[in-house]
Phi, psi and omega in degrees: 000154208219132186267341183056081185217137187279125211222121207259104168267343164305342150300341186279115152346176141302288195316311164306283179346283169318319185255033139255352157266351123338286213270327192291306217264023211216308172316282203256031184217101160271004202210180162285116183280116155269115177303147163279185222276296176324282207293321155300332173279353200244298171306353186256320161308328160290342172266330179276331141358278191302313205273341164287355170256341174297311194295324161325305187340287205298321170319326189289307191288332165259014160288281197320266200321314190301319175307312177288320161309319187275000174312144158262140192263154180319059199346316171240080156304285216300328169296337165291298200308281163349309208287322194288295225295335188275005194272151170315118185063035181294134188286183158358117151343313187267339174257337149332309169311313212273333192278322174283281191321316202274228161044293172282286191006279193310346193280327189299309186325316194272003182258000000 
């Protein structure tokens, strides 16, 4: 039912704004809105997706801390770091760092 009565929402604050979209979808929603069934089915495949690559992460991740502990670390990191960081435009100490480890990784990989 429509009142026909023209309602200037740039007049409206933020805070007013809302809680007349608020109070319209409250009116006129009586329930929980659920999406159909196709759509509900596509959301849900994307939420069981998702929680299976968190979970690899993580599976991943407390691989990856264990791997780093028991890492030896390089006698000459620090002349190695020194040695990148003096290269021309080289970023940050730490991402350097990071760029060196990720260099050996791939070299363990490859062996």
């Amino acid at each position: 039912m429509r009142s026909h009565r023209r309602v200037e929402l740039n007049a409206f604050t933020a805070p007013q704004f809302i809680e007349w979209v608020e109070s319209k979808l409250r009116e006129h929603l009586k329930g929980r809105l659920i999406p159909d069934d196709a759509i509900l089915a596509d959301a849900y495949r994307r939420a069981l997706s998702i929680a299976k690559i968190n979970q690899a992460i993580e599976e991943a991740k407390e691989e990856a801390i264990e791997f780093a502990k028991a890492a030896a670390i390089p006698k000459s990191l620090r002349r190695q770091l020194a040695r990148r960081l003096k290269a021309a435009g080289a970023p940050a100490w730490d991402e350097t760092l990071y760029a060196l480890a990720e260099s050996m990784l791939t070299r363990e990989d490859d062996d």
